[in-house]
C-alpha positions in Angstrom: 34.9 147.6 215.3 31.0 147.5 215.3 31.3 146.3 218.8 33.0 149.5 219.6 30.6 152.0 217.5 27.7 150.2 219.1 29.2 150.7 222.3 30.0 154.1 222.0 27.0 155.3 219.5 24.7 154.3 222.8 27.0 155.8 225.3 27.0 159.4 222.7 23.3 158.7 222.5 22.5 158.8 226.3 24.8 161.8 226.9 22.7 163.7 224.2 19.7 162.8 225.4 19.9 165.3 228.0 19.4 164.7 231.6 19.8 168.1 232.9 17.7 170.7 234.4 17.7 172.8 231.4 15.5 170.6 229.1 18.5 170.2 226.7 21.7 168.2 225.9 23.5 171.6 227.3 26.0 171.5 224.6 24.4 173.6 222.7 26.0 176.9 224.0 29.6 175.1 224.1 32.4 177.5 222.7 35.2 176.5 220.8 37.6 174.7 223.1 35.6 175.4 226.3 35.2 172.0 228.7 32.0 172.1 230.9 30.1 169.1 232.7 26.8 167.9 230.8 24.5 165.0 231.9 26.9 163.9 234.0 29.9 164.2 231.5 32.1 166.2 230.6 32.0 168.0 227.1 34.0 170.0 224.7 33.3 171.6 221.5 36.8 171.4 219.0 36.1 172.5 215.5 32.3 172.3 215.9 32.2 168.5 217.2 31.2 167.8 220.5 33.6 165.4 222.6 32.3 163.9 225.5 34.9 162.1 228.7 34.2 160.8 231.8 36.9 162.9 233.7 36.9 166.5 234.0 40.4 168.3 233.0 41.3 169.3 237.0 41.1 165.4 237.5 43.9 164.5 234.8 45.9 166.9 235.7 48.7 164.9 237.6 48.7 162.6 234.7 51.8 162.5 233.0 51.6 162.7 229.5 54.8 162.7 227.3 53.4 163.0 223.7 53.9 164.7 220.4 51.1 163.6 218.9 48.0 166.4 217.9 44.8 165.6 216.7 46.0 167.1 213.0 48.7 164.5 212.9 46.2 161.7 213.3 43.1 163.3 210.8 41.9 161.6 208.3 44.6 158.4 208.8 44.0 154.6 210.0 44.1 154.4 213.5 44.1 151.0 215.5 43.6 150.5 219.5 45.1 147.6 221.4 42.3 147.5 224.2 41.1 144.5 226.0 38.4 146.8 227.9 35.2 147.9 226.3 34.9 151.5 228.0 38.3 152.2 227.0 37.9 151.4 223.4 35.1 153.1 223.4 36.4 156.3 225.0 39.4 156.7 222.4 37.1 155.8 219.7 34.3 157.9 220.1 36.5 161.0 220.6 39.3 160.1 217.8 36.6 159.0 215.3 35.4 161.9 214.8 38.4 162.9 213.0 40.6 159.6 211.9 39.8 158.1 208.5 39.0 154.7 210.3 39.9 152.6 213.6 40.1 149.5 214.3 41.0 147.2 216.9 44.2 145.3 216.7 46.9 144.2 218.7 50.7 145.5 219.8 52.5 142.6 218.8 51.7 138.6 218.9 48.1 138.3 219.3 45.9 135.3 220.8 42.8 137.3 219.5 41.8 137.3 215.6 43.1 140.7 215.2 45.5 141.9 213.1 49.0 142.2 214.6 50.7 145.6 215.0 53.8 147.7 215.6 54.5 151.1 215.9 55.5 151.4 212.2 51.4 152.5 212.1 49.1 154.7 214.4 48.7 152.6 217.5 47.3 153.6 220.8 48.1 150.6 223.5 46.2 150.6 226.8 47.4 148.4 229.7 45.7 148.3 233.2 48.3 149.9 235.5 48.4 151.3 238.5 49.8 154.1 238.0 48.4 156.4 235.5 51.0 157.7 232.5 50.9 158.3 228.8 53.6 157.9 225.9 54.8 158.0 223.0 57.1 155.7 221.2 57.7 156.3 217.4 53.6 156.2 216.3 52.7 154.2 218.8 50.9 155.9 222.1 50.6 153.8 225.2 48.2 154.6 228.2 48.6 152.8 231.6 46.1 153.2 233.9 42.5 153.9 233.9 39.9 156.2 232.2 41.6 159.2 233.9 45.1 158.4 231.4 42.2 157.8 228.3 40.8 161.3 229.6 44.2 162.9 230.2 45.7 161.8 227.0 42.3 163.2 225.0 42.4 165.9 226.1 46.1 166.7 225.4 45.7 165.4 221.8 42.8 168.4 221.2 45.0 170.6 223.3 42.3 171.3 225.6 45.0 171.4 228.8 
């Protein structure tokens, strides 16, 4: 877990610290639920937090993403990520920590890590490197197979910014 906030507090901190021509972060005129491209990024304000992703929504848009799941369904409550890649955990977290009681890594099932192990009794989001890119939902667990456009595709569904 404070491998992940490290992670991601640096990547928020970089993408704040402006970069474009205006002087600014360029967040600052955001609108509720408007996605535009900052430093580099792409940004959205929901509920007066500012999300940041790495994919713009045109670019997820032939993701497939079969889930129930809303943001208010997951406030406030334990969240855990099954994520052998850094940028990934990072992505999820940064975005879904704004709003979850707490997250923490752990793992789907038998575990060779020291993490605890997890089922989809809880609120689990599995990632597995795929090829082809797809999100799902089984009971509260939420898999994503692919890359950081399925991360992207599946944020931004959560917020309903798609």
């Amino acid at each position: 877990v404070l491998v992940l906030g490290t992670i991601g507090y640096g990547f928020l901190s970089g993408s704040e610290s402006g970069g474009g021509n205006s002087g600014g972060s360029g967040n600052e005129n955001l609108t509720e639920g408007q996605v535009s491209e900052v430093g580099g990024r792409w940004a959205a304000n929901i509920n007066g937090q500012i999300l940041y992703f790495t994919n713009s929504p045109e670019s997820t848009k032939n993701v497939s993403v079969l889930i129930e799941s809303r943001i208010g369904s997951l406030a406030g409550k334990q969240i855990y990520i099954d994520s052998d890649n850094s940028a990934i955990g990072s992505e999820i977290a940064i975005n879904l920590g704004k709003y979850a009681g707490k997250i923490s890594e752990a793992c789907y099932g038998a575990c060779e890590r020291d993490l605890p192990e997890k089922n989809c009794t809880e609120n689990l989001i599995v990632w597995k490197d795929k090829l082809e890119n797809k999100v799902y939902q089984e009971e509260n667990c939420i898999f994503i197979e692919g890359d950081l456009k399925a991360v992207d595709a599946f944020l931004y569904k959560i917020f309903g910014l798609n």
